[in-house]
N, C-alpha and C positions, 0 to 999 in steps of 0.2 A: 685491924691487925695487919702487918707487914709479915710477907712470904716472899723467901728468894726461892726462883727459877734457875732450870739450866734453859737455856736457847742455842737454836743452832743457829750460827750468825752466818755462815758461811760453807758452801757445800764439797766438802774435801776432796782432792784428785791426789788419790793415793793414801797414804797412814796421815789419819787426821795431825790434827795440832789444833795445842791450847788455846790460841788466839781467835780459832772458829767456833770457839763455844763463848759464850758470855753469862755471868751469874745477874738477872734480872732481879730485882729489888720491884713486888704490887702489894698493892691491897685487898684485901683478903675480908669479904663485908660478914658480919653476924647469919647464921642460918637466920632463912623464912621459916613460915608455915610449910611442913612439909619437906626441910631440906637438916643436913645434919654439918658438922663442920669435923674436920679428921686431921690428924696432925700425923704425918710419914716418920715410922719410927727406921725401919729397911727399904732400902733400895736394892733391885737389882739389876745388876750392867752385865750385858749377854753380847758374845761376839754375834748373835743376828741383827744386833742394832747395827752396827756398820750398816752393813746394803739398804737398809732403809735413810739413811744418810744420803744416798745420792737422787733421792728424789719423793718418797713418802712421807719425811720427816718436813714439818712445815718449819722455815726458815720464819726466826724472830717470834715464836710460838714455846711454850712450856713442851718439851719432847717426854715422852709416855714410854712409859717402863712399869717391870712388876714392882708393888709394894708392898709396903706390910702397916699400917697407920693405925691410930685409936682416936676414939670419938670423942672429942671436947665438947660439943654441945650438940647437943640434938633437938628438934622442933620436927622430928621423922617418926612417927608409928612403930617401924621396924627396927630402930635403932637407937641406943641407950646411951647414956653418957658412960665413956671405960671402956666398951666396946672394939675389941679389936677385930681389924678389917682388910681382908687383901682387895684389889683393885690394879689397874694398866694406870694410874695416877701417880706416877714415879716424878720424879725428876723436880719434885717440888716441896716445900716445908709442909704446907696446909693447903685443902682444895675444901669450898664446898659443895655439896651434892646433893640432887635429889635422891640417891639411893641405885641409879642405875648403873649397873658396873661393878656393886661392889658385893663382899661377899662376908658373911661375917663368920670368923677363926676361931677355935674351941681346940686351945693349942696343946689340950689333952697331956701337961707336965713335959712334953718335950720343948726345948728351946728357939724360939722364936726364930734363931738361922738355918734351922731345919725345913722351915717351913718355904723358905726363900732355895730353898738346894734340894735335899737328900729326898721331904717329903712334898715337895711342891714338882711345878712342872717339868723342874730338872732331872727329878726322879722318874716325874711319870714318863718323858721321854725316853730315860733310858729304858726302863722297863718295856715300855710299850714297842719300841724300837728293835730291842734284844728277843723279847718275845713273841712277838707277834709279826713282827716287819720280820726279821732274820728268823722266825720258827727254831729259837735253838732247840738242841734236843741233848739231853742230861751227857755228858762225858764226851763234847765234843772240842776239836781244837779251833779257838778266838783269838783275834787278831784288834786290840781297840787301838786306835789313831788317837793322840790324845791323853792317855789315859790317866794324866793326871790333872783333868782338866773337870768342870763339876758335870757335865754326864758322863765323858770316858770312866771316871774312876767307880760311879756309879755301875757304869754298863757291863765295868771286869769285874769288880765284885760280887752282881748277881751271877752272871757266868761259873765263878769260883763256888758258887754255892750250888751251882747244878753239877759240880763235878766237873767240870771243863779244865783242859789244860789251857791257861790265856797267857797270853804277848799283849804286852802293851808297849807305848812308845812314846817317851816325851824330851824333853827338851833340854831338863840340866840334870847333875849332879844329884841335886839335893831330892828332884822330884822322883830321880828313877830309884833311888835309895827307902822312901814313902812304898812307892809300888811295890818292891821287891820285898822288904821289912816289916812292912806295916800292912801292907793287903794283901802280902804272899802271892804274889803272882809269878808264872812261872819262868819266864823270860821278859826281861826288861832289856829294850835299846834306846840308846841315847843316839834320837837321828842327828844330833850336831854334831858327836864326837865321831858315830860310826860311818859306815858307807851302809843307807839302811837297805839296800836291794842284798847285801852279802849280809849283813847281821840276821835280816826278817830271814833269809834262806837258813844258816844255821839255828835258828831259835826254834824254826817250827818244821824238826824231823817228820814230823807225822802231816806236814801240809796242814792248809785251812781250812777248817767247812762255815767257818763261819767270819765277815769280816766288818766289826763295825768302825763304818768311814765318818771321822771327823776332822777331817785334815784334806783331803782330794788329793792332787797334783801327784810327787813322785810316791808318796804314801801309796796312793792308788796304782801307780804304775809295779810300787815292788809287789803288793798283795796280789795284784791276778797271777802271776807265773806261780805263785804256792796254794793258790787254791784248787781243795778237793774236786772230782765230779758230783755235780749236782752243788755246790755248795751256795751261800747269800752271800750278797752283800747289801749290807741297810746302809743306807746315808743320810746320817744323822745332820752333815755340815761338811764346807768346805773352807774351811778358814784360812788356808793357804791360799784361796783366791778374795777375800772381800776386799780388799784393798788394792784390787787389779780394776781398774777403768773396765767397766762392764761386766766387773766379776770373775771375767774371763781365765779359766784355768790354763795352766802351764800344758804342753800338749800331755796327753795320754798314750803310749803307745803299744801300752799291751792289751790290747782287749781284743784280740784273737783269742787270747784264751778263754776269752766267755765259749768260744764255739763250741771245742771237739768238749769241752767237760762242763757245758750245758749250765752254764753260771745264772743265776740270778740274782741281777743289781736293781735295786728299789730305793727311792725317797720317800720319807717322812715326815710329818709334823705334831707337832704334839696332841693336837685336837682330834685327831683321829682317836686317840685311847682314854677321851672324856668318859665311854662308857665303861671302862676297866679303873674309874677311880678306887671308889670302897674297893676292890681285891687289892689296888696298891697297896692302897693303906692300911690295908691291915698285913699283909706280905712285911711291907718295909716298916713298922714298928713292930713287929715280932722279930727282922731280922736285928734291927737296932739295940734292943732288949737283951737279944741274946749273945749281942756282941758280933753278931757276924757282917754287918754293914759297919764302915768306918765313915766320916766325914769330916773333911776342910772347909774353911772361909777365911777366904782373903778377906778383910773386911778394914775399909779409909773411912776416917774418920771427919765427921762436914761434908755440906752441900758442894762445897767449894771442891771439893775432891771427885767431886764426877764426872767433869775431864777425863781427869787423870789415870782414873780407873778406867773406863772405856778403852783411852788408848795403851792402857797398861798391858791389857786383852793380849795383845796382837805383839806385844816384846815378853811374853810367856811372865807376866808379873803375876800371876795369881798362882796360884795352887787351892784346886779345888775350885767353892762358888767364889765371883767375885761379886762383894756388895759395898755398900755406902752407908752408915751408921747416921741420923741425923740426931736423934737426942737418945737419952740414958732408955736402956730395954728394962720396962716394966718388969 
């Protein structure tokens, strides 16, 4: 069997480009004893891939991302033909395996792009992120960078459901109209069109106690001067620097105000809230059910498109998850 690859052919200084990716055309052998063979139905492309690009991501290698595949043939104990499977085996048509790595999906009537955003890690990070990392506490005032991004929009919505007054903040038109319409969020700025150190100031009369960062750079600079005493801030991501030689942020110059009003700024990652799965999951298909989580995907169609999509990331082309479609969703 013939399986195309993405590879990275070349390691980017600044916003990639097409030319450093190459679609690879192998061979792809029958499972053995013991190994199963999977066919990638989702892909997904995350602004944390960037920074792995400048030096994790092995050059002329199949590059790893989350997936969502089914099992074409099996010669594995643990696994059936039809079997659908998540796995870090992205970025390719068909992989075989002995079984390590992968995980097998019981997509319980919800739809397969769920699985890839709202209920998979994108969710659990925001959840895990908002709750635990920033400690919200029911009725307070949020600040998400992002927000119409697949965890910002996650992270203001669970907020909205604790009673929170929330700010979000994205980048056109059409997204901040989504936020404000469709997720009722309380203030929405458009940091392209406004000046967001004066917008963030009027939006949030009441200050912030809570600020989740997905963005860094002047985002971070407007959000300290409106933050409460005692209040968080969780950092989810900095995507305003991945594209900066060394990742290096633009300067920061408010963080005096961590001092007199005793701020707490914190990083996260999603594996930290591996042990709060089942409460996710059952939290966020109750909220789903009931209508009170919403969700987008961006979603290109072809291997061929995974380029595209990555660097689409970083010129705000997505709304919501952005993923990769390679054949028709069972």
């Amino acid at each position: 069997m013939r399986s195309k690859e993405v590879h990275l052919l070349e390691r980017p200084q600044g916003l990639p480009t097409l030319g450093q990716f190459g679609i690879v055309e192998t061979d792809v052998s029958d499972p053995a004893a013991g190994e199963l063979l999977v066919e990638n139905i989702y892909m997904s492309v995350d602004p944390a891939m960037r920074p792995r690009l400048a030096g994790q991501t092995p050059l002329n290698e199949a590059m790893g991302g989350g997936a969502i595949g089914r099992v074409l043939k099996s010669r594995h104990a643990g696994f059936k033909e039809g079997d659908l499977v998540e796995s870090m085996r992205g970025f390719r048509q068909y992989f075989v395996s002995e079984g390590n790595g992968l995980s097998k999906l019981d997509a319980d009537g919800m739809p397969l792009p769920a699985y890839m955003s709202v209920l998979g890690l994108t969710g659990l990070t925001a959840y895990g992120g908002l709750l635990v990392t920033a400690a919200l506490k029911d009725g307070e005032s949020v600040f998400v960078s992002a927000a119409a991004g697949s965890v910002g929009s996650v992270a203001a919505q669970i907020a909205k459901i604790k009673g929170c007054y929330v700010i979000g903040s994205a980048g056109s038109d059409s997204k901040c109209r989504w936020l404000k319409e469709e997720l009722k969020l309380d203030a929405v700025i458009n940091y392209k069109k406004e000046v967001l150190r004066t917008a963030l100031k009027s939006a949030a009369p009441r200050g912030i106690d809570v600020y989740f960062d997905n963005v860094g750079g002047e985002h971070l600079n407007a959000a300290l001067p409106r933050m409460n005493a005692l209040g968080r801030i969780a950092v989810c991501g900095m995507i305003s620097t991945y594209n900066n030689f060394g990742a290096i942020s633009e300067p920061v110059t408010t963080l005096s105000n961590m001092i007199y009003n005793r701020l707490t700024m914190k990083g996260f990652v999603f594996y930290e809230f591996e042990p709060l799965r089942a409460q996710f999951l059952s939290d966020m298909k109750r909220w789903l059910k009931e209508g009170r989580i919403q969700y987008r995907s961006t979603i290109l169609q072809g291997i061929e498109q995974a380029p595209a999509a990555l660097i689409g990331l970083f010129s705000g082309a997505n709304t919501g998850k952005m993923l990769v479609q390679l054949v028709k969703d069972p």
